[in-house]
C-alpha positions in Angstrom: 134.0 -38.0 -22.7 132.9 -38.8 -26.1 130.7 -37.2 -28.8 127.4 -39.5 -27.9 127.9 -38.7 -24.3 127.7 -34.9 -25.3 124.9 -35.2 -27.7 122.9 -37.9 -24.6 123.5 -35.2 -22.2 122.3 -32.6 -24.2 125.9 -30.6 -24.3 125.9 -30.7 -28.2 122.9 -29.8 -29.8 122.8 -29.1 -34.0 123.6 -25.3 -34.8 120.4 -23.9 -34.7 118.4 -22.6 -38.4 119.3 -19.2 -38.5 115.8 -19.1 -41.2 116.3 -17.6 -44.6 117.2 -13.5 -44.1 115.6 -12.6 -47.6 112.3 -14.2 -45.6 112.7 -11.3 -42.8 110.6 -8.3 -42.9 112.1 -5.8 -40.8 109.6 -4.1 -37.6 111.2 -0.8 -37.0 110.4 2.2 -34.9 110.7 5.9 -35.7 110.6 8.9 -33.4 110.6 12.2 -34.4 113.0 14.5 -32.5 113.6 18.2 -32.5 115.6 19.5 -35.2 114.5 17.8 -37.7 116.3 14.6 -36.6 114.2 11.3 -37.3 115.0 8.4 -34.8 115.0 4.5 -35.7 115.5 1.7 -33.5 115.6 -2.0 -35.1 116.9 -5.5 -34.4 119.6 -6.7 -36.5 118.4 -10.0 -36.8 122.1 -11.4 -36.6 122.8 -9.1 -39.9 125.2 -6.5 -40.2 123.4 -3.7 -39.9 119.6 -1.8 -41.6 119.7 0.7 -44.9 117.2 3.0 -44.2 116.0 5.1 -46.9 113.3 7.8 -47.2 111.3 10.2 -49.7 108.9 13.3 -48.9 105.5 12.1 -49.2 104.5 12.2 -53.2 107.6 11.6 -54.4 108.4 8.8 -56.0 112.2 7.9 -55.7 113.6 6.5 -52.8 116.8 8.6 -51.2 119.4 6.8 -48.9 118.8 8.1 -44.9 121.9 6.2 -44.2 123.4 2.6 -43.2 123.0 2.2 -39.2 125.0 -0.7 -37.9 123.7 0.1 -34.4 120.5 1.1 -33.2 118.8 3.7 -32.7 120.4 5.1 -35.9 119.4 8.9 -36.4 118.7 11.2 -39.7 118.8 14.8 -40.1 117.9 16.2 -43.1 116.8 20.0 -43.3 113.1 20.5 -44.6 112.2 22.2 -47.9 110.8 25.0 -45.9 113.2 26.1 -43.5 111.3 25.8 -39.9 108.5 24.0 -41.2 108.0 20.3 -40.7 108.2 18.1 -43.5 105.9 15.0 -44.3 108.1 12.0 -45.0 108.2 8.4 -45.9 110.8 5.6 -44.5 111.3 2.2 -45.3 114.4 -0.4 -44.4 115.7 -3.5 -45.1 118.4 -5.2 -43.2 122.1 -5.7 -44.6 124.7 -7.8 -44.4 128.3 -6.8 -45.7 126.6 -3.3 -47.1 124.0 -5.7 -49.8 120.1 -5.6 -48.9 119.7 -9.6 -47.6 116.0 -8.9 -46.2 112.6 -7.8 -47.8 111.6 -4.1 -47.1 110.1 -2.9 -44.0 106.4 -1.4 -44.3 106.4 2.4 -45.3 106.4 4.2 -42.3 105.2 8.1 -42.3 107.1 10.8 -40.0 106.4 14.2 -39.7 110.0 16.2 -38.6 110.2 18.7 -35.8 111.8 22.0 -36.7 
């Protein structure tokens, strides 16, 4: 067995192009769930792991939900207004050794469940 016999048969084939991951726009899902826990299930697109963050609806400063090397990844954050829901804002972007790689996801809006 040699190399070209591999490569004739089709046994070794050139590592495939993983693409660029700062090319990637993350599609995520969220779920609202009762007390106040928000849900989100991702791919990790062969990176480490998605930084989620999140800010109440007119704010302006992004806060860290968390780092979820699994999905779903969840986030429980009591509301301003204890037992009322809260109108919030999510974005992620995916990570690779804890450092952003990919571009943001689209803003995605959640309304919690006290």
């Amino acid at each position: 067995y040699t190399e070209q016999i591999g490569e004739e048969f089709g046994l070794i084939v050139d590592a495939p192009d993983l693409g660029d991951p700062e090319s990637i726009v993350p599609e995520l899902k969220f779920e609202a769930l009762e007390d106040e826990v928000v849900r989100v299930s991702f791919k990790k697109e062969r990176m480490d792991g998605l930084r989620v963050e999140y800010r109440n609806v007119g704010d302006t400063n992004w806060q860290l939900a968390g780092i979820f090397n699994r999905s779903p990844g969840e986030h429980h954050i009591p509301s301003a207004v204890a037992g009322q829901p809260a109108n919030r804002e999510y974005r992620g972007a995916l990570v690779k050794a804890n450092q952003k790689v990919s571009q943001w996801s689209a803003i995605y809006k959640v309304v919690t469940r006290p």
